[in-house]
C-alpha positions in Angstrom: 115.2 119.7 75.0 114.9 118.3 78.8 114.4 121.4 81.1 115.5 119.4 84.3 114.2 118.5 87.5 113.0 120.5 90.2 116.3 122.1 92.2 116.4 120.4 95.2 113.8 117.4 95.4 113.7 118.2 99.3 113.2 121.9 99.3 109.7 123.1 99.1 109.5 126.6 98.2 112.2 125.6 95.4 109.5 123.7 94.0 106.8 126.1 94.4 109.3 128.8 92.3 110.3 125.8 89.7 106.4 125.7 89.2 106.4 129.5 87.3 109.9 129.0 85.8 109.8 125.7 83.9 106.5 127.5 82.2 108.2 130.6 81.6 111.3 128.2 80.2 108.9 126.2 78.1 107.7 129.2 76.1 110.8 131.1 75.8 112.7 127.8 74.3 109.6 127.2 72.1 110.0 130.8 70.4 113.9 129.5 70.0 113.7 125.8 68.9 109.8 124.9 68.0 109.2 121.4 69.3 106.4 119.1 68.8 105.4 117.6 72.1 105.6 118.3 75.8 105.9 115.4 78.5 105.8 115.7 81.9 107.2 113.6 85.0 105.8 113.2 88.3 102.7 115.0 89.6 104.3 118.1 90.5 104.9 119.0 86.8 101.2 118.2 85.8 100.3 121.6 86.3 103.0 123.6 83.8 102.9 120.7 81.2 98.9 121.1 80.5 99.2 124.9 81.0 102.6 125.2 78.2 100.4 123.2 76.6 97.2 124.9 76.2 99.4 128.1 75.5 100.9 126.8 72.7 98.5 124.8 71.2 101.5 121.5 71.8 100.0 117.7 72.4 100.8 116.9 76.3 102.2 113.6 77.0 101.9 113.3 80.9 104.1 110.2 83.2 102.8 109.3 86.2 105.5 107.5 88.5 103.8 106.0 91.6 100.9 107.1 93.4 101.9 106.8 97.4 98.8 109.1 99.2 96.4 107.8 96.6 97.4 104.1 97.4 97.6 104.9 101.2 94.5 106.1 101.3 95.7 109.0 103.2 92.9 111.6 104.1 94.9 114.9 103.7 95.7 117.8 101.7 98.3 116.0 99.8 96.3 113.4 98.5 93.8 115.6 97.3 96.3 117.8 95.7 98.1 114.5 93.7 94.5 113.2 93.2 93.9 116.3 91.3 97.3 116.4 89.4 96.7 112.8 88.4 93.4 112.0 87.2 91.6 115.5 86.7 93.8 116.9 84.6 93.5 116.2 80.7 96.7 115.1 78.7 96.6 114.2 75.0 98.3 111.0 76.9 99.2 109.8 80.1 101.4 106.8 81.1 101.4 105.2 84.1 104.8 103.0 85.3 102.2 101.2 87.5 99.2 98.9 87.1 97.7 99.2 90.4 97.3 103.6 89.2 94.7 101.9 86.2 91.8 101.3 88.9 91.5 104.9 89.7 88.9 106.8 88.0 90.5 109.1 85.7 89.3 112.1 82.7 92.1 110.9 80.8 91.0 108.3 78.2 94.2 107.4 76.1 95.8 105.4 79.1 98.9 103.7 78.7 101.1 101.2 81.3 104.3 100.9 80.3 107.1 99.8 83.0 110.0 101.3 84.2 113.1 99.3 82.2 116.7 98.3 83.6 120.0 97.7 81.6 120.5 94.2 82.8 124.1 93.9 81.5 125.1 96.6 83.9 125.0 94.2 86.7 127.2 91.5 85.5 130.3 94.0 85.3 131.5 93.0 89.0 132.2 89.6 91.3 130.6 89.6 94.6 132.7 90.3 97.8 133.6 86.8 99.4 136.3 88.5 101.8 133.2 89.0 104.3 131.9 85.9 106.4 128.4 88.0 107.2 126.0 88.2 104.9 125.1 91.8 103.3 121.6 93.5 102.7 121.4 96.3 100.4 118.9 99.1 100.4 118.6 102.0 97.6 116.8 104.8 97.5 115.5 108.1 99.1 115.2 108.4 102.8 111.6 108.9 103.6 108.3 107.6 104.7 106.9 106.2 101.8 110.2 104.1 101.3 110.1 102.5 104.4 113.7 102.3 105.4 112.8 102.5 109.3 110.8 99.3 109.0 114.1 97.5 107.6 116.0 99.3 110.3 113.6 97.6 112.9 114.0 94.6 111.1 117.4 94.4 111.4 117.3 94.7 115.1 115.4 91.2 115.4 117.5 89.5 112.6 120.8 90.4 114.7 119.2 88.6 117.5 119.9 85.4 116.0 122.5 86.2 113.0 124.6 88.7 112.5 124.2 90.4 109.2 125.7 94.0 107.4 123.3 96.5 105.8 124.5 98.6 103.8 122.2 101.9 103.0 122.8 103.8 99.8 120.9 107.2 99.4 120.0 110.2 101.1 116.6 112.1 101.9 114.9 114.4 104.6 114.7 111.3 107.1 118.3 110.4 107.3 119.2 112.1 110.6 116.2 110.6 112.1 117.1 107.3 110.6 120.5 107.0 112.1 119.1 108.2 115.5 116.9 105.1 115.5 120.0 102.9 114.5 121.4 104.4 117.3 118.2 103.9 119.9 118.1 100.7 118.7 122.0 99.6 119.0 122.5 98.3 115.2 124.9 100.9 114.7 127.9 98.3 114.2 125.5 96.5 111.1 124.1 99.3 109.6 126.3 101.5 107.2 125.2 105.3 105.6 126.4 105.4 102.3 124.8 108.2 101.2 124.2 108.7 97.1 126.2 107.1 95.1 126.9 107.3 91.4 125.3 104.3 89.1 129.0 102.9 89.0 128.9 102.7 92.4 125.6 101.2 92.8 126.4 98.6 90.5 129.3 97.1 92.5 127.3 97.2 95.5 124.7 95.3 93.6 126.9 93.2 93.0 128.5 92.5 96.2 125.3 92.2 98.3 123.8 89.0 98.8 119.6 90.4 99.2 118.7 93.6 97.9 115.6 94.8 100.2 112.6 97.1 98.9 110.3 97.6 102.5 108.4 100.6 100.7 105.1 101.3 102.2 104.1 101.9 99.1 105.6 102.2 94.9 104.8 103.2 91.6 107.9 100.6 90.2 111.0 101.3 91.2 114.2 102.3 89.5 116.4 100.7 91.9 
């Protein structure tokens, strides 16, 4: 059974709480429907998976999906918290969707890279939008930091210099207010467009329809876009 994702990616103390209850969830759906493996996502669920683990004697199989502090080289709490989650913490396997994670020293011995994948026939569904003369950028993906949106926002302010192109931003995070204020400071409003999240359906059209997709992430496990 999938337990689920944390309840709000951008709430902290949701976290924290999901921390106790997908342990407490583990066991109790163990006792109903005995299973024969646990695997864990992202560093956050590290903790519970080796823990449910230990307590029911279960092989841990342990995904790590980028590694943004670790790759920064940022000298902070943080990193020291996912250095922790990430290589001191012994799994019966752990997977890495990134090659550049191998270099780091690690307790885990039974390594494995294995990349994200994509359903490419997805993307063939729709024709691109020819009504529009200007060409069109397209971003996905959270609003933060590590994904680099206000260095494309920048960016767009010396390519409309010169040419006049549309962006089009689809997704949503804790820097999306502060985003659109520096749209706003920099007077791109008119080429820049908040989409917010959109459904896989959706994305796939605007796939589609854009002429570049743009990744400017400061740093990435592999995408999923």
């Amino acid at each position: 059974f999938r337990v689920g994702p944390t309840t709000d990616f951008f709430n902290l103390w949701g976290r924290l709480f999901w921390l106790v209850w997908v342990l407490l969830k583990i066991i109790r759906e163990q006792r109903k429907h005995p299973y024969d493996l646990i695997h864990g996502h992202a560093y956050l669920s590290a903790l519970p998976t080796k823990l449910a683990g230990k307590w029911l004697s279960l092989p841990t199989v342990f995904t790590v999906h980028g590694s943004l502090n670790l790759d920064r080289k940022k000298r902070n709490i943080t990193t020291l918290f996912e250095w922790f989650m990430l290589t001191r913490i012994k799994f019966t396997a752990l997977i890495s969707v990134s090659k550049s994670f191998l270099k780091y020293p690690n307790v885990n011995k039974h390594i494995f890279y294995i990349p994200n994948g994509v359903k490419v026939p997805h993307l063939y569904r729709y024709q691109k939008n020819k009504s529009s003369s200007k060409p069109k950028l397209l971003f996905v993906g959270r609003l933060e930091e590590q994904k680099g949106t206000d260095l494309l926002i920048r960016a767009m302010a010396i390519v409309n210099k010169t040419r006049s192109v549309i962006l089009l931003i689809a997704g949503e995070g804790w820097e999306g207010k502060k985003l659109k204020e520096l749209t706003k400071s920099l007077h791109v409003s008119s080429q820049i467009r908040f989409l917010g999240k959109k459904p896989q359906a959706e994305l796939h059209k605007l796939y589609r329809q854009a002429n570049l997709l743009v990744m400017p992430s400061r740093s990435e496990g592999m995408s999923i876009t």
